[in-house]
N, C-alpha and C positions, 0 to 999 in steps of 0.2 A: 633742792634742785641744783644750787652750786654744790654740793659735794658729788653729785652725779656727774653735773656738765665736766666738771674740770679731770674726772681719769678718762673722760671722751675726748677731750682735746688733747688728752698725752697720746696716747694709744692714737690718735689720727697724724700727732706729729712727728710722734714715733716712725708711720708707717710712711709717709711723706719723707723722711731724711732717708729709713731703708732703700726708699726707690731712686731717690737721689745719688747715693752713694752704690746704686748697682754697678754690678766689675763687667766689663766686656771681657769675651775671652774670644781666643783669635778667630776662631766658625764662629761670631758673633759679627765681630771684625768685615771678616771679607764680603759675608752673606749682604750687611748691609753699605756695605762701600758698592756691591754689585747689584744693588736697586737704585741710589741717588747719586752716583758718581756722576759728574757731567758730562765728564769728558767720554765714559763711556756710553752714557744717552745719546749722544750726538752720533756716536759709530752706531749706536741700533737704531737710529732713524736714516743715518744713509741704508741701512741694507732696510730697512720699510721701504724708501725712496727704489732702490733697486728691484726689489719686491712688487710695486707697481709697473714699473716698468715692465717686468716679466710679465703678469697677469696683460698689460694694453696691448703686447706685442701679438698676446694669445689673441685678444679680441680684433684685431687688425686683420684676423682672416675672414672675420664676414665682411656680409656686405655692407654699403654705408647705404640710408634712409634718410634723406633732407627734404623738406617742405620750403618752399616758398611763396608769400603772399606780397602785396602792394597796390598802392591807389595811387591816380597821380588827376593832376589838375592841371588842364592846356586850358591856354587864354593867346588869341589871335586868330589870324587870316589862316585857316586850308579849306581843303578840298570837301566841298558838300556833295549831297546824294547827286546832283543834277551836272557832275562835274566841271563846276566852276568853285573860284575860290571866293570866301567870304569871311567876313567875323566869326567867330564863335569859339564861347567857352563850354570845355565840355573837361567830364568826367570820368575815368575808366578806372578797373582793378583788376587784376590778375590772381592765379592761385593755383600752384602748383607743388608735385612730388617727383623726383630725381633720386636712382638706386644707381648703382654700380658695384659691381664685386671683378675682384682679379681672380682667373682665374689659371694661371700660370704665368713666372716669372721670374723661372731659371730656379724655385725652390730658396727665395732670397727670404721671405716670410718666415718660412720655417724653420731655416737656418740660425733668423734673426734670434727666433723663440729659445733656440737649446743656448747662440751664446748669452742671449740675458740670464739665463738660466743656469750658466757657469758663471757668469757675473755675479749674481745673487747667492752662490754657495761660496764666491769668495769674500765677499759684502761680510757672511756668515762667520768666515773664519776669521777676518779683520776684527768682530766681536770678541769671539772668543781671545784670540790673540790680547785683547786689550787687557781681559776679564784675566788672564792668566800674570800679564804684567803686573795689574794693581793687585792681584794675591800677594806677588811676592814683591811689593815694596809696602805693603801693609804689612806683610811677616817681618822687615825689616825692622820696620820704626816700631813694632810689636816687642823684637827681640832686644831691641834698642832701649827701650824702660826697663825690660826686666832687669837689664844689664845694671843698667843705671838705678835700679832699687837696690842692686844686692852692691853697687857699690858705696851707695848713702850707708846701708848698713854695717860695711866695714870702716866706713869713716867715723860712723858714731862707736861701733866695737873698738877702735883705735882708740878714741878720745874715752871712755870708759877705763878700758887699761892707764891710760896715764893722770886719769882721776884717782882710781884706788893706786896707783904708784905716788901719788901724792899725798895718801894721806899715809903711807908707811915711809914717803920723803919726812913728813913732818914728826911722826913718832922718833925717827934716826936724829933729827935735827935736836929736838927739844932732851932726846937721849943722849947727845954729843957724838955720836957716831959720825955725824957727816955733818959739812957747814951750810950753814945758813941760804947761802949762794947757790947751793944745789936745789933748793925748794924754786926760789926764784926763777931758776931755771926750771924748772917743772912747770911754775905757772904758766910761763911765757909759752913752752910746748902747746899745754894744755887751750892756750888762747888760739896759737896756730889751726891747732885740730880742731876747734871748734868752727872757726873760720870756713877747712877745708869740709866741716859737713855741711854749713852754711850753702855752700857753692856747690856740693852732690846734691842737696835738694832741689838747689837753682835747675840744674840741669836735668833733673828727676822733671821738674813742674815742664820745661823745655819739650824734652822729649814726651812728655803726654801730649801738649800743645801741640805738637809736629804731628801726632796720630791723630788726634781732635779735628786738625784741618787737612788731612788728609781722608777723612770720613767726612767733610764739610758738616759736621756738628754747627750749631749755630750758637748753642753754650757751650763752651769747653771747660767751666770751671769745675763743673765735676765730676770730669770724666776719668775713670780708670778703670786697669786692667786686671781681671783674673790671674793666678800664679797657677800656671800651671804644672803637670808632672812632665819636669825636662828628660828627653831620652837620657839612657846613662851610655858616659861616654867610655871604651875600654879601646887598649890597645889592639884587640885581637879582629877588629874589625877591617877586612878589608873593605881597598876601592876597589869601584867597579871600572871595568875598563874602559876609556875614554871613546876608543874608537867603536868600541861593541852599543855604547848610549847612543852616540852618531848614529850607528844605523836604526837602531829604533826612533829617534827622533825625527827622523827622513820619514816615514810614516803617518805621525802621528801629532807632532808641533802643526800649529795653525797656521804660522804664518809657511811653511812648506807646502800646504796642504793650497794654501790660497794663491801663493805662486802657481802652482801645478793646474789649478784653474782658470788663472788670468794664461796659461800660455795655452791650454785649450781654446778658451774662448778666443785669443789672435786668431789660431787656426781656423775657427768656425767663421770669424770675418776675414779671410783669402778668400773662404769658401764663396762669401755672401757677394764680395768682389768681382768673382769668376762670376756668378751671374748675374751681373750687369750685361755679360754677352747672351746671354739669351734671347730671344722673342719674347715677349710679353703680350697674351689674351685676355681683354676685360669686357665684360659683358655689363652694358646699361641699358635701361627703361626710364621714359618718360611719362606721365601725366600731367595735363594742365589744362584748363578753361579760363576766358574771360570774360566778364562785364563790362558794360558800356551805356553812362545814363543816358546817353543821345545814339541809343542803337539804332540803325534802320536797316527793317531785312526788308529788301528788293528781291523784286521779279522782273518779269516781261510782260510789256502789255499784249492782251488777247481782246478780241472783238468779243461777241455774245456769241459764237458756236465753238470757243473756245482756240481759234486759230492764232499766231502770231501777226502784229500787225507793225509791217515792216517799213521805214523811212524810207526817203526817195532813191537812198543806196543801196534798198534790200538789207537792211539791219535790224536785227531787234531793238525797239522801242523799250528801254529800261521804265522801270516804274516802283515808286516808294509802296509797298505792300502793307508795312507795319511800322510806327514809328516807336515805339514803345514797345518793350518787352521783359515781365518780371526778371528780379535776379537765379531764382530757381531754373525758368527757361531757357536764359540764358546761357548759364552754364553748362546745360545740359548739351543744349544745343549747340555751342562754342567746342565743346571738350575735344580733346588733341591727346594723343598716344604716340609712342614713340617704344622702339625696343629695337635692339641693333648689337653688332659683336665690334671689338676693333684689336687689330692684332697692329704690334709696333714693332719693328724690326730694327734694331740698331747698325749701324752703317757705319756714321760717323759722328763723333761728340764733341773730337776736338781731342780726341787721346784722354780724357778726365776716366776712364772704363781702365785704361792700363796704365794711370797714375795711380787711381785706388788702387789697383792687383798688386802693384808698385808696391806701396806703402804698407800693404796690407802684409806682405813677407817682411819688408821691416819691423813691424810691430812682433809680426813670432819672432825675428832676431832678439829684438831686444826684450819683448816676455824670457825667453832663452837666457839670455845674461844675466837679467832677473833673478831668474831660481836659481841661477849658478852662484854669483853674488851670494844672495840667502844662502844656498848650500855652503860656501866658506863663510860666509859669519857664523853661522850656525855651530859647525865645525870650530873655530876659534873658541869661540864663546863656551861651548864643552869643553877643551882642551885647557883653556883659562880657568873656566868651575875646578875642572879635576888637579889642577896643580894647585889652587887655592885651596881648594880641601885637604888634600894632602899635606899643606907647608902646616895649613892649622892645627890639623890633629897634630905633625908633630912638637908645635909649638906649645900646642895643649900639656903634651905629657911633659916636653922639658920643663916649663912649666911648675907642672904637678910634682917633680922631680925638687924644683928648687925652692918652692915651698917647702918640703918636707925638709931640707935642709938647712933654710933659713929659720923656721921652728926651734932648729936643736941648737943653732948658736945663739939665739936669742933667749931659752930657759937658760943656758949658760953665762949669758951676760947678765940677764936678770939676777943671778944666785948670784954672781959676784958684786952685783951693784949693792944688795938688800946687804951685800956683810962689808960696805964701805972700799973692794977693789976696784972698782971700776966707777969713773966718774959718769954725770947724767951726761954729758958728748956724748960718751961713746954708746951708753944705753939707749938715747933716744935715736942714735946714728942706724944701730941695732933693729930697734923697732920700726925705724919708718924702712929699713929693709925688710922686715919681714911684712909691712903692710904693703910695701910695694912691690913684690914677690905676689902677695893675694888681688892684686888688684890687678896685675899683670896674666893671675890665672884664671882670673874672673873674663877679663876683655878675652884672651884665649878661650876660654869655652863658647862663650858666645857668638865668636866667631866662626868658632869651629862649628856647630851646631848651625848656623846659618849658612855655611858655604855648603855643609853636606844636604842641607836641604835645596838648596840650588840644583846643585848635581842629581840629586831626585826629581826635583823639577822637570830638568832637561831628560830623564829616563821614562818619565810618564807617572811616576809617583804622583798623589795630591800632598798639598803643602798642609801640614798639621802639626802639632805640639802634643 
């Protein structure tokens, strides 16, 4: 039995560290920063919120349907059947229905409806807008590790080379080619570079951290990325034209798109404003009955051939008929209807009809400067993409340029170092020029590869690797 159990618990722990150690890669990345992000939840519960709002405005056009019921308890002196005044406690209830519908009022309902309903598609873009921001500051801190891995790995490719130059330091030394002094000095290199990869991993384990909580992961310890296939980068690639991206961006960016809604919707409330001057017809109905424990339904008194028999002023003789009477009867009997139009004509309010109208052209002004606003950041912000793209590609190739350069002087110093010309100064002076040459071309492509994705960004590209 234990020789079974125990290849079951490799093979389980096996498959336990497999899933622990899975790579996100960036559509891994965004997909789920764009289901748990907070900050984005919050903007798709305002446009729910706004959502609502659209749907009651609809429902605002029927009629409204209210009941009313109550009981109440009187103790003291009124008016009895015989009228005069006396004690008594008594008991009564009510129970009624009240409708009402408008049925014109300058078209302000309806108005109301289309601007919630630019409201709500700008609600929409405010979403997306957001959804498009954390793409690309997820692509950041994404391209920001890779960065930061390929530079750990030229830190530790440095400290390699000056490990094997150590141990052809010590074959020269113990051969009397070169002094003793020159190892020591190697070591001491070699302690540096070690150091320096120390600190590229520090900053490796950082930048994962910084994507960890930027996906609000709740364990960050073992979270890492996919390597994926970098576009390849060539000189012969143009940019696209700054001002040509501008105008497809004017289109089709969100936060454009939501401007251009929030200055409809001002318009549809001038609209809603101007009718404030209208007339307004709303049509109601009533229903209602009452109970009463101490009901008395009265008559007139009649002799026996059914005649009125009149007081000495010629009056009818009032008379208690029934003191009591179920609550079914009563109601029926009490019941009360009502049904009537009422038109409202506005005159005067006090000016508050042409304060709204007032403010109402203000808010298109400044909907207006709005998208205008937006339109030059917009603009800027392309025109800033497209010169940083530009500076990086050619920062990239000079660059790739001085790499290849600092290569050829350093097998050169190297050959002179191995035949005793050149001392370790100048060799290690050599080498950390050419790892700082690679590390300079490293930060260069990354950048470059990030800016041009920007600039895609803003042209309507999706953000990918």
């Amino acid at each position: 039995m234990k020789k079974l159990l125990l290849p079951l618990i490799a093979i389980a722990f096996s498959f336990s560290s497999a899933n622990a150690q899975e790579k996100w890669s960036l559509e891994k990345c965004i997909n789920y920063a764009k289901e748990h992000n907070i900050d984005l939840q919050l903007r798709k519960l305002d446009a729910e919120i706004q959502s609502n709002n659209t749907k009651q405005s609809k429902f605002d056009l029927l009629p409204n349907l209210n009941g009313n019921t109550g009981y109440d308890f009187s103790y003291g002196r009124t008016l009895t059947a015989d009228n005069t005044y006396g004690d008594m406690n008594t008991q009564s209830g009510s129970v009624g229905l009240s409708a009402s519908v408008t049925l014109f009022e300058g078209f302000q309902k309806y108005n109301s409806i289309k601007q919630n309903e630019l409201d709500l598609q700008a609600s929409l873009q405010d979403v997306e807008e957001a959804k498009e921001d954390l793409a690309l500051n997820i692509t950041s801190s994404y391209l920001n590790i890779l960065f930061n891995k390929e530079l750990l790995h030229i830190a530790q490719e440095k400290l390699k080379v000056t490990k094997l130059q150590i141990k052809r330091t010590e074959a020269l030394v113990e051969a009397g080619t070169l002094p003793k002094g020159t190892l020591m000095e190697q070591n001491a290199q070699a302690a540096r570079e070690a150091l320096e990869v120390v600190n590229a991993s520090n900053n490796l384990d950082l930048a994962l951290l910084d994507l960890a909580q930027l996906l609000d992961l709740e364990n960050p310890t073992e979270f890492d990325i996919s390597i994926p296939e970098l576009p390849v980068l060539n000189a012969t690639r143009s940019m696209v034209d700054p001002e040509s991206v501008f105008i497809n961006a004017l289109e089709f960016r969100p936060e454009m798109k939501a401007a251009r809604y929030r200055l409809e919707s001002s318009e549809k409330g001038l609209v809603i404003a101007k009718g404030q001057r209208a007339p307004s017809l709303s049509m109601s109905g009533y229903w209602g009955s009452s109970y009463s424990k101490d009901f008395q339904e009265r008559g007139l008194l009649r002799d026996d051939n059914g005649d009125l028999i009149l007081d000495d002023e010629n009056r009818p003789q009032p008379i208690i008929i029934r003191n009591e009477m179920k609550l079914g009867d009563q109601l029926s009997n009490r019941e009360r209807k009502s049904f009537g139009f009422n038109l409202r004509i506005p005159i005067f309010n006090g000016g508050i009809v042409n304060r709204n109208i007032a403010n109402a052209k203000i808010n298109i002004d400044r909907s207006k400067l709005n998208m205008e606003n937006r339109k030059n950041d917009l603009r800027k912000e392309i025109q800033q993409a497209h010169a940083n793209a530009k500076a990086a590609m050619n920062k990239y190739f000079s660059s790739e340029t001085a790499v290849s350069s600092t290569e050829e002087a350093f097998r050169y110093t190297e050959e002179k170092f191995n035949l005793g010309l050149v001392n370790s100064v100048d060799y290690n002076q050599e080498k950390n020029n050419l790892f700082q040459a690679k590390s300079n071309l490293l930060q260069a492509k990354y950048e470059y590869i990030f800016r041009t994705k920007i600039l895609d960004f803003y042209n309507g590209i999706e953000i990918k690797l």
